[in-house]
C-alpha positions in Angstrom: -22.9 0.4 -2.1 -22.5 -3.6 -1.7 -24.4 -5.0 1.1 -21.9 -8.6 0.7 -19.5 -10.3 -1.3 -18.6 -13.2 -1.6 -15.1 -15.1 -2.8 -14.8 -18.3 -3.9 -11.1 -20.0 -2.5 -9.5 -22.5 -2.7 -9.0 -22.9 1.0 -11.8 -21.8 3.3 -9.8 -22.2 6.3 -6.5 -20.7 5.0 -8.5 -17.5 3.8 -10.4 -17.1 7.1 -7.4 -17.5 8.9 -5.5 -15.0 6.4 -8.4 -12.5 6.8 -8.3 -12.7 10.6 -5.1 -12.6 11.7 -4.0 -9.7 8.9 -7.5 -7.5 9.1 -7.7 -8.4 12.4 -6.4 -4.5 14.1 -10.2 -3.4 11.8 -12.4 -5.2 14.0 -12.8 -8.1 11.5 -14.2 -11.2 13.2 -15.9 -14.1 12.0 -19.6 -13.8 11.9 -21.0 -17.2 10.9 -19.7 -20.7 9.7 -22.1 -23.5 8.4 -22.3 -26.3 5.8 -23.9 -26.1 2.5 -24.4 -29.3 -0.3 -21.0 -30.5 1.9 -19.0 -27.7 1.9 -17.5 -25.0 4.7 -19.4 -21.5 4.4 -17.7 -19.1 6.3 -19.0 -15.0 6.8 -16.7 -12.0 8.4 -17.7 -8.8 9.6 -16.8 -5.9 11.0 -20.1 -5.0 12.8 -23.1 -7.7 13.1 -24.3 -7.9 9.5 -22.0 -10.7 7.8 -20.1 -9.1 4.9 -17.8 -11.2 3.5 -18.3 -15.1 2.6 -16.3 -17.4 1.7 -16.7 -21.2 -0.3 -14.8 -23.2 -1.9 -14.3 -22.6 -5.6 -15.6 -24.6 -8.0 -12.5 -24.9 -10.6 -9.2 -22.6 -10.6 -9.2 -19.0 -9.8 -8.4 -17.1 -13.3 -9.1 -13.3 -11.8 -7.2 -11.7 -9.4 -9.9 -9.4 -7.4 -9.0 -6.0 -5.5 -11.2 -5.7 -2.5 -10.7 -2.4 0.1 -11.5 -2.6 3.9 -11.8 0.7 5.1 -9.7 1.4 8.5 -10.5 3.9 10.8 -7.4 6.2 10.4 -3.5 5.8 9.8 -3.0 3.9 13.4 -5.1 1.2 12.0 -3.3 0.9 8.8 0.1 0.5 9.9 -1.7 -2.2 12.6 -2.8 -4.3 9.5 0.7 -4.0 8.3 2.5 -4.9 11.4 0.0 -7.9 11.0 0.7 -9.1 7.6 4.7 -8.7 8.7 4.1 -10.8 11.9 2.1 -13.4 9.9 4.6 -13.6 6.3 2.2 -12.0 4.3 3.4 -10.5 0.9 3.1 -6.8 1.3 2.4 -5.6 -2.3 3.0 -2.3 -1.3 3.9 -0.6 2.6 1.5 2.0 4.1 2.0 5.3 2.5 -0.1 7.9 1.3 -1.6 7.9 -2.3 -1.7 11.5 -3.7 -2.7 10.3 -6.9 -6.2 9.1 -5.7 -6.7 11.8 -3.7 -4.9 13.8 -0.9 -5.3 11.9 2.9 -5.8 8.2 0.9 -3.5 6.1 2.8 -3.2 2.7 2.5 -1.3 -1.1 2.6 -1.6 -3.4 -0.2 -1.6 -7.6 0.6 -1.4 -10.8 -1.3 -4.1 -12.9 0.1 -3.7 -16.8 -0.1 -5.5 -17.2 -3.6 -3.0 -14.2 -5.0 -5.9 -11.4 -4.7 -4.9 -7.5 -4.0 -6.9 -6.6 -0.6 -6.1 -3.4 1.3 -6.7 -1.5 4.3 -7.6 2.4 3.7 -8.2 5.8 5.0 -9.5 9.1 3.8 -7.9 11.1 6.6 -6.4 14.6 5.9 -2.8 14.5 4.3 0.0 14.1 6.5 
């Protein structure tokens, strides 16, 4: 459905750094980095195609955004986890399976560094 997005932070580095190290176990690497007007662009991927780009924000943040990264399968989950531990991430909520949204969604819930919800997800069959 979304081809890119983009987030505006309040600190390029700290979020790239954030999105590597914790989404790191996905195959999340950092794609391109320039300067624009002045000001730090950075784009990650998972493949070749940049897909998420970061710049600085322009005034406060005021909306906390949920954004999903899909993981290949449970393994991969629990690797994000064991990232976000390793790194003092705020787990918002552990790996576990979420019945509610359908059977086989399991998933980890993270703080990022401007307070957003971001998570790592799989559609597998139920445990």
């Amino acid at each position: 459905m979304f081809d890119h997005v983009g987030i505006q932070v309040s600190d390029v580095e700290a979020s790239v750094t954030f999105y590597l190290r914790t989404f790191g176990p996905l195959g999340m690497h950092e794609a391109m980095r320039f300067e624009h007007d002045g000001a730090l662009i950075v784009a990650l991927a998972t493949g070749e195609q940049p897909a998420l780009w970061f710049s600085p924000a322009r005034g406060a943040e005021t909306r906390e955004l949920h954004i999903a990264f899909p993981a290949g399968d449970r393994a991969a989950v629990d690797a994000v986890h064991a990232a976000a531990l390793d790194a003092g991430v705020e787990v918002l909520h552990a790996p576990r399976e979420w019945p509610e949204y359908h059977p086989g969604y399991y998933a980890v819930f993270l703080r990022d560094p401007d307070g957003h919800n971001v998570e790592a997800v799989t559609h597998g069959p139920p445990a």
